[in-house]
C-alpha positions as CSV (number, residue, x, y, z in Angstrom):
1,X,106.7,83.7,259.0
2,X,106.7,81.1,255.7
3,X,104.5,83.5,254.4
4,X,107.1,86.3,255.0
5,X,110.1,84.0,253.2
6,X,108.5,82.7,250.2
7,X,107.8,86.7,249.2
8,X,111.0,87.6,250.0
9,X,112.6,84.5,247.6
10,X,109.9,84.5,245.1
11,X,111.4,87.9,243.4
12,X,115.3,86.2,244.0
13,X,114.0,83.1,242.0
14,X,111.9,85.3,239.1
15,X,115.5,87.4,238.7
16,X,117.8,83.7,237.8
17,X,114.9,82.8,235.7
18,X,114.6,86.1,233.4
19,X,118.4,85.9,233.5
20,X,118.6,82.7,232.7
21,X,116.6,83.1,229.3
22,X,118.6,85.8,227.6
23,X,121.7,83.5,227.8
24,X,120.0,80.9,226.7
25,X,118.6,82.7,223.7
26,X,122.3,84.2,223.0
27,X,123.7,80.3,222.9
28,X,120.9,79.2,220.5
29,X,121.1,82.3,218.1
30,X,124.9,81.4,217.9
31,X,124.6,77.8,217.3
32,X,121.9,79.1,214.7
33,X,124.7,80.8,213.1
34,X,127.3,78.7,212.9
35,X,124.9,76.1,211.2
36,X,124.3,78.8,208.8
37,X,127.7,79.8,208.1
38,X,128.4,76.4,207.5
39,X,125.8,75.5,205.1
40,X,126.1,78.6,203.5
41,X,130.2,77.6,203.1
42,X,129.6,74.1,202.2
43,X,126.7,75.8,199.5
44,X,129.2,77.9,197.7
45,X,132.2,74.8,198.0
46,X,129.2,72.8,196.2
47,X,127.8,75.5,193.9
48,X,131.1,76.7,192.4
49,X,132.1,73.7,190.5
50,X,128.3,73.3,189.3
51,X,128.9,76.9,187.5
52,X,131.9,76.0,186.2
53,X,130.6,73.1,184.5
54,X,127.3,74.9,183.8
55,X,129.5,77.4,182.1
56,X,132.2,75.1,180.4
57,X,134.7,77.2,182.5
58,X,136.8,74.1,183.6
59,X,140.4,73.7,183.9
60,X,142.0,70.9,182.4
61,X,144.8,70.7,184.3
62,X,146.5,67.3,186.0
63,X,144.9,68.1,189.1
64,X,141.5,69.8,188.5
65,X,139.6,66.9,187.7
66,X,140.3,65.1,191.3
67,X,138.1,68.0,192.8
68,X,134.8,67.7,190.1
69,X,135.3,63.7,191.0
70,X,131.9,63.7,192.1
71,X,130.2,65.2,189.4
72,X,129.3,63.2,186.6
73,X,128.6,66.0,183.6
74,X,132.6,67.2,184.6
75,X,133.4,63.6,184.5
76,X,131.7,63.7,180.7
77,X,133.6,67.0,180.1
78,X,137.1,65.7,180.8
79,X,136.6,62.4,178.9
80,X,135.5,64.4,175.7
81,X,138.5,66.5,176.2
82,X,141.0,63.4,176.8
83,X,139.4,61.7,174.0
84,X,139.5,64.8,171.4
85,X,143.3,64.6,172.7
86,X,143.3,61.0,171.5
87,X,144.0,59.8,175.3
88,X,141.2,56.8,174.6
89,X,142.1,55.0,177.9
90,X,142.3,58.0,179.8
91,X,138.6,59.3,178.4
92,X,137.5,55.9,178.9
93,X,138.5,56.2,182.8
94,X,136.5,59.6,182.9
95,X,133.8,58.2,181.4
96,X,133.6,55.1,183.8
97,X,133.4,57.9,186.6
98,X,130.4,59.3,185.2
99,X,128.6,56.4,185.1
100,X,129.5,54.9,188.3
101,X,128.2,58.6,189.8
102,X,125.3,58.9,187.1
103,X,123.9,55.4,185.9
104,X,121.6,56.7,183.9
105,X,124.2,59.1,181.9
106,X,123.3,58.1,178.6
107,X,125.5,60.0,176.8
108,X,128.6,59.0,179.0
109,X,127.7,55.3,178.3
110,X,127.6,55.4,174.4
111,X,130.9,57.5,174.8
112,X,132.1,54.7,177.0
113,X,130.8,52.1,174.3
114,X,132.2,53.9,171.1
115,X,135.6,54.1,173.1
116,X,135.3,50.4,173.5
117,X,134.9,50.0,169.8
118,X,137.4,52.3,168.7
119,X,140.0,50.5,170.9
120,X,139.0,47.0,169.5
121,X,137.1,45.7,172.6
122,X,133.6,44.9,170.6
123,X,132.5,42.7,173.5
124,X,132.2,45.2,175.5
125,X,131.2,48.2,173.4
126,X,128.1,45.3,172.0
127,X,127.5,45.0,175.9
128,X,127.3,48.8,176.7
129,X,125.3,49.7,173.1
130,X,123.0,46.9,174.2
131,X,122.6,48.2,177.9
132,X,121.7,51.9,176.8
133,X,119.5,50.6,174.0
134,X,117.1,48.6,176.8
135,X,116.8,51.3,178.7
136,X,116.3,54.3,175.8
137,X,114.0,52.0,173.6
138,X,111.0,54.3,173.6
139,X,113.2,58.0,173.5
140,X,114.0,59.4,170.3
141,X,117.1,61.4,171.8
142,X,119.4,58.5,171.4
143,X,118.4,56.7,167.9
144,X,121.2,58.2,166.1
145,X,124.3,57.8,168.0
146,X,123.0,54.4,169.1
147,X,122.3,53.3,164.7
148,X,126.2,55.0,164.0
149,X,127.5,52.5,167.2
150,X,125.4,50.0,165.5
151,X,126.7,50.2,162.3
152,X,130.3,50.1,163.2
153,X,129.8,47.6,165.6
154,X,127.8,45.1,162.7
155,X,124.8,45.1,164.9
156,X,122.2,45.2,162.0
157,X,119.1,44.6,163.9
158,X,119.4,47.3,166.0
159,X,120.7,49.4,163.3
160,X,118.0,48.7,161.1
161,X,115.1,48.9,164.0
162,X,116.7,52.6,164.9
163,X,116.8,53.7,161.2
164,X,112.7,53.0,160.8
165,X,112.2,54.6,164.2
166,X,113.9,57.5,163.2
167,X,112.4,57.8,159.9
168,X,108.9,56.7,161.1
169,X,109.1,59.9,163.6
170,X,111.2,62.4,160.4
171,X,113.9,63.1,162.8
172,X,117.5,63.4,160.9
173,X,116.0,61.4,157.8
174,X,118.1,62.4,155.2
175,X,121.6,60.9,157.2
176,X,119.7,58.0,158.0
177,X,118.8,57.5,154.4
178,X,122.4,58.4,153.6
179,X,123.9,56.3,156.4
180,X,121.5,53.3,155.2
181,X,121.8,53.5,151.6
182,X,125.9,53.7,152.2
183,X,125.7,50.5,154.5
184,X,124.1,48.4,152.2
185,X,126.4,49.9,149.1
186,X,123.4,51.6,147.4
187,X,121.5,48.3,147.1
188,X,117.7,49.4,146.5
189,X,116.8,45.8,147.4
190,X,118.7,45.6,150.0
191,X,117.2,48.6,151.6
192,X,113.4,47.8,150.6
193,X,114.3,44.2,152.7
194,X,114.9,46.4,156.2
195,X,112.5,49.3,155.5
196,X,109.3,49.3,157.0
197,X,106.2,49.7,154.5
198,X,105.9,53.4,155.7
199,X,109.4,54.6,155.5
200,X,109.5,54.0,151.7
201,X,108.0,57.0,150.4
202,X,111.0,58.5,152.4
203,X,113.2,56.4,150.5
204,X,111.9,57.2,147.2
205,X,112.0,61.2,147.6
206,X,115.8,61.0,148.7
207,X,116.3,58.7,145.7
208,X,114.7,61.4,143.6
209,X,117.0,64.0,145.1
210,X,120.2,62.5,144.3
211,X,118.9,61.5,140.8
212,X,118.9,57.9,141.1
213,X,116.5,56.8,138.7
214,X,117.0,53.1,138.7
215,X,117.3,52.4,142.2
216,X,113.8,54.6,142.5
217,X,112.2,52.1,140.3
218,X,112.8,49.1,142.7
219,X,111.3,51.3,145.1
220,X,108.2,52.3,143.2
221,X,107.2,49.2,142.2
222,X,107.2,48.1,145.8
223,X,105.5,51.2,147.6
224,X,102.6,50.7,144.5
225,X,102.1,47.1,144.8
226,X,99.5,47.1,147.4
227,X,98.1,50.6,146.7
228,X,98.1,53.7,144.0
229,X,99.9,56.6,145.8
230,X,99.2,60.8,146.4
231,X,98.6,62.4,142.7
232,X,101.1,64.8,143.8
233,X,104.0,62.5,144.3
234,X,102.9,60.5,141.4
235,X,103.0,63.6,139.3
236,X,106.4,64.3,140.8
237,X,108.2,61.3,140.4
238,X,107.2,61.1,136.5
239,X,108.2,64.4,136.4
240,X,111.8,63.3,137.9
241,X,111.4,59.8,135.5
242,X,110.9,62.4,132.3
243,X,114.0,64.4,133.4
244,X,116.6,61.1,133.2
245,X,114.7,59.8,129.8
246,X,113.0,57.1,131.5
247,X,110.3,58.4,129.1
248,X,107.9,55.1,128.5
249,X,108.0,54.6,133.1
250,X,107.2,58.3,133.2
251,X,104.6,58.1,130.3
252,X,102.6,55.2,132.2
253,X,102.8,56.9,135.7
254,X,101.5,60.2,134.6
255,X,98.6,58.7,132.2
256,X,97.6,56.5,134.7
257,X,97.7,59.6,137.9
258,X,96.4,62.0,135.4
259,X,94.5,60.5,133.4
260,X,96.0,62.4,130.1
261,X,96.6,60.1,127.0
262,X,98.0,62.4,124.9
263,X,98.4,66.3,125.1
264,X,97.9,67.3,129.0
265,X,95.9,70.7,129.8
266,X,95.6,71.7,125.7
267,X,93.1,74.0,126.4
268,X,94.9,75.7,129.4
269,X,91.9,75.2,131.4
270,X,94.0,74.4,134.4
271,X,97.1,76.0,135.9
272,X,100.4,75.1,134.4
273,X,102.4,73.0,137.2
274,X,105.6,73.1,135.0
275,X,106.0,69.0,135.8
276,X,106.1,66.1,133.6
277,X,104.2,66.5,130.0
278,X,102.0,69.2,131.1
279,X,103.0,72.3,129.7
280,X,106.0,74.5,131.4
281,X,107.0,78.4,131.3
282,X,109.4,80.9,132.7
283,X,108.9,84.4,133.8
284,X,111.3,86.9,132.2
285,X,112.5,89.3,134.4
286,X,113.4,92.2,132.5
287,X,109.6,93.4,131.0
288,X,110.1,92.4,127.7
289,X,107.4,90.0,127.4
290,X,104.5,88.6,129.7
291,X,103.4,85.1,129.3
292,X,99.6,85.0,131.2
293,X,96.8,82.6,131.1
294,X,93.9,84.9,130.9
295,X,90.2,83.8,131.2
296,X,87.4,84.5,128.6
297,X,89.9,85.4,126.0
298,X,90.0,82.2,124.5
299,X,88.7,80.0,121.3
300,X,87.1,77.2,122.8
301,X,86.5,76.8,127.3
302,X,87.3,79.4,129.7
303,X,91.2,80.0,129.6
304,X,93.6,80.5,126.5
305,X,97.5,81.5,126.6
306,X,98.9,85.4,126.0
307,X,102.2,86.5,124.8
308,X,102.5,90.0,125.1
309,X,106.0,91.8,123.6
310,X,106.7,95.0,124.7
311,X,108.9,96.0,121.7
312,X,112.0,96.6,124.1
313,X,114.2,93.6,122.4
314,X,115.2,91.8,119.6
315,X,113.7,88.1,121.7
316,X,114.6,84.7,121.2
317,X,111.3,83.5,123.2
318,X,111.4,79.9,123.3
319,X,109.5,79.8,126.7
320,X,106.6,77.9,126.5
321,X,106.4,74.1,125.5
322,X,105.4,70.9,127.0
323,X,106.8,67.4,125.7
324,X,104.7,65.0,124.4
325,X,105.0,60.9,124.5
326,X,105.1,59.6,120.7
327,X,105.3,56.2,119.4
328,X,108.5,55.5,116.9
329,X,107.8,55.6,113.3
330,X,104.1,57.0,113.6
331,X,103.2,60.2,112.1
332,X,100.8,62.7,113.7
333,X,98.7,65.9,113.4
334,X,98.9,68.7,116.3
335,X,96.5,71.0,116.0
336,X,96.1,74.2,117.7
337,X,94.0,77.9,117.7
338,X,96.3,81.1,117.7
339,X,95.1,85.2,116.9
340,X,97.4,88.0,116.8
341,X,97.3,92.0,117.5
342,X,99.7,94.6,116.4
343,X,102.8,92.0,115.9
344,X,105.4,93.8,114.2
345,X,109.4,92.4,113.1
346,X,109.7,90.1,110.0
347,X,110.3,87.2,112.9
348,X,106.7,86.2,114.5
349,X,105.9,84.0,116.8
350,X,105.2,80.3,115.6
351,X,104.5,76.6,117.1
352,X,107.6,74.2,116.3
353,X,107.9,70.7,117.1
354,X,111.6,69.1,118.2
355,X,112.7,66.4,119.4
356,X,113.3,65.5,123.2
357,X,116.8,63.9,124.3
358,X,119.0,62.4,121.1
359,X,115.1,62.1,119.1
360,X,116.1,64.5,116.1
361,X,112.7,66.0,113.9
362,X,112.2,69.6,113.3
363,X,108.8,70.6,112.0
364,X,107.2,74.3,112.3
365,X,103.6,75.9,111.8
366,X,102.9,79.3,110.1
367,X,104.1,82.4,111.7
368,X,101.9,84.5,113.8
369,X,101.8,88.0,112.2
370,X,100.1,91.5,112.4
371,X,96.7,91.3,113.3
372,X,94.4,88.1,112.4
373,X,91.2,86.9,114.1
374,X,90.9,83.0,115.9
375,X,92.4,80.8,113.1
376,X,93.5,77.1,113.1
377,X,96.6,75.7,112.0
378,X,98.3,72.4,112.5
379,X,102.2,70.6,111.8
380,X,102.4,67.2,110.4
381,X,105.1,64.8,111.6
382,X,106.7,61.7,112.2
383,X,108.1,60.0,114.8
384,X,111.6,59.1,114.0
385,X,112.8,55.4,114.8
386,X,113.5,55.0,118.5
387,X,112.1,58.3,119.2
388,X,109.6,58.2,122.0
389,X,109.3,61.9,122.9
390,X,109.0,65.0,121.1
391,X,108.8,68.9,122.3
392,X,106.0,71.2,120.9
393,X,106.5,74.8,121.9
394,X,106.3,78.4,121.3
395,X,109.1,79.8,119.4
396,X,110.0,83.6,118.1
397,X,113.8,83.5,116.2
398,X,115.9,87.0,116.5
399,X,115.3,89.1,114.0
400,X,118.5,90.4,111.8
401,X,116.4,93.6,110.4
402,X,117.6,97.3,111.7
403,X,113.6,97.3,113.1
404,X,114.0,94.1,115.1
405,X,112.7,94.7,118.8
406,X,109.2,93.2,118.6
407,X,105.4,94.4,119.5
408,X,102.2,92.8,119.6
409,X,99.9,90.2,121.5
410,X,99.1,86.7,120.2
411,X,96.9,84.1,121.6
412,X,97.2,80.2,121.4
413,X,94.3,77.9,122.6
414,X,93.0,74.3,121.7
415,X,95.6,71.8,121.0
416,X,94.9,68.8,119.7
417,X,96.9,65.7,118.7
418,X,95.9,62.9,116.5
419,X,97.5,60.0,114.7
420,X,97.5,60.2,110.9
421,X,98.3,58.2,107.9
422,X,101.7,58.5,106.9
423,X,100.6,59.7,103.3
424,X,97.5,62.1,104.1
């Protein structure tokens, strides 16, 4: 009889169970939903602002920044806006926000700190500037805005420690150079007292870019007092010295780099670097002539200097020369090796010797005409008082015949200069 009512209930109680489960499932799938639907809405409530700042699409209206309260870069946004609107306590506010939602907003806190300054409250802006410093010390980022604070806010060891940081690392070097040079009122000393040992080579090639030749001496003298610097810079700055008449500085940087007394590269051997006292060209443009150093065409070594006219133009060629350090009142004797093919025009090439800056002496060689195998030929002269540089170059006057344009190739090799008696 049990037997009888436990099969008969068994299916009764299998039936609530199966039923049982499907509601069940329904209730849990819903719940399942509605968690869903409500991260999903709380997502796109969160999201949306995020775009609009991602995007700069926010609304500066009274009431829009109450709703990105809570987001520190929108916070940043409205303070640069309220401070571009000259609102300082009102960007000051915003950038508080930030902070307070974002310590580590670096950019909010200098913000903060060059509000502070702007508004008179140094205290505070020293505090802040001093804050972000110790916690930025090692990133490169930051340097900049945090030397500017540091300058207005008279904070010259920070200032100073950013400015070698930045210039040790060549980020923004040439406004930290300007910014640093400006600050100390263009005081080489004062500048050589702050800059690091390594930084000064920096120093010198802005120097040589704005043309200040005497504050670049200061600067020189210091960066060489320990040890002889890169022939290339060396060459460079007596190049710069040469081109502001610093003539006897440049004359002893470039003997002593170069290791040329007197005439530099006379036999063209080398390639012409158009710097300092070695010998300088142009390229003309328009085919008339071509200047070339050409190998085993020459008098004496490897390499000699051709002049090739094309007879298209009556030329005032004057584009070859190199300046040469003289002593006053001694005379010399510049020798030199030309030959010549097929020059026509009764104005030929010749070698000419003028002087450099207000030095006035004007001595010329023999013309190069028609057609003449390797010759030598050589200009006497003397070094006017106070002269300490002179200018030997290439020179063809224009011609005032009806057959003027000029033809024809000439050579020039072997220079040589030597000191004379003033009566032989």
């Amino acid at each position: 009889m049990v037997a009888v009512v436990v099969a008969k209930t068994a299916p009764l109680q299998h039936a609530q169970r199966s039923g049982a489960w499907p509601l069940k499932r329904l209730l849990g799938h819903g719940l399942l939903s509605i968690i869903l639907i409500v991260l999903g809405s709380w997502t796109i409530y969160y999201t949306l602002p995020l775009r609009s700042i991602r995007l700069n699409e926010l609304k500066y209206s009274q009431q829009a920044p109450q709703r990105f309260k809570g987001y520190p870069d929108a916070q940043h946004a409205y303070g640069m806006h309220a401070w571009i609107d000259q609102q300082p306590e009102k960007a000051a506010g915003y950038f508080r926000q930030a902070v307070s939602r974002n310590v580590l907003f670096i950019d909010a806190w200098l913000r903060l700190a060059e509000i502070q300054a702007a508004m008179g409250h140094d205290a505070s802006a020293k505090a802040i500037l001093t804050f972000v410093a110790g916690m930025t010390d090692q990133v490169l980022r930051w340097k900049w805005p945090q030397m500017v604070l540091a300058s207005q806010l008279g904070m010259d060891a920070r200032f100073y420690r950013n400015a070698n940081d930045l210039l040790t690392r060549r980020t923004l070097q040439q406004d930290t150079l300007q910014l640093l040079h400006t600050r100390l009122d263009g005081n080489a000393s004062a500048v050589l007292d702050v800059l690091a040992q390594q930084n000064l080579t920096a120093y010198l090639e802005w120097l040589m870019r704005w043309g200040m030749a005497e504050e670049s001496l200061v600067i020189w003298q210091a960066i060489t007092a320990n040890a002889p610097v890169e022939t290339t810079l060396a060459r460079r700055y007596a190049h710069f010295l040469l081109g502001r008449k610093h003539i006897d500085e440049s004359v002893d940087i470039w003997r002593q780099y170069t290791g040329s007394i007197d005439l530099t590269n006379p036999g063209f051997e080398n390639n012409i670097t158009n710097q300092g006292f070695g010998w300088r060209f142009w390229v003309e443009k328009e085919g008339n002539w071509e200047l070339k150093r050409v190998y085993s065409e020459s008098k004496e070594g490897n390499y000699a200097i051709r002049l090739k006219f094309n007879g298209k133009a009556n030329i005032a060629f004057h584009h070859l020369y190199q300046i040469l350090a003289v002593t006053p009142d001694v005379s010399y004797r510049l020798t030199y090796a030309w030959k010549s093919r097929g020059i026509t025009t009764d104005q030929n090439p010749f070698v000419e010797i003028v002087g450099y800056g207000t030095c006035r002496i004007h001595e010329a060689g023999t013309m190069m005409a028609g057609t003449h195998a390797w010759q030598d030929d050589s200009i006497v002269f003397t070094a006017p008082a106070g002269c300490r540089a002179v200018v030997v170059r290439l020179r063809r006057k224009v011609s005032m015949r009806f057959d003027s344009k000029i033809r024809g190739k000439i050579w020039i090799d072997d220079f040589r200069l030597e000191k004379v008696d003033a009566e032989s």
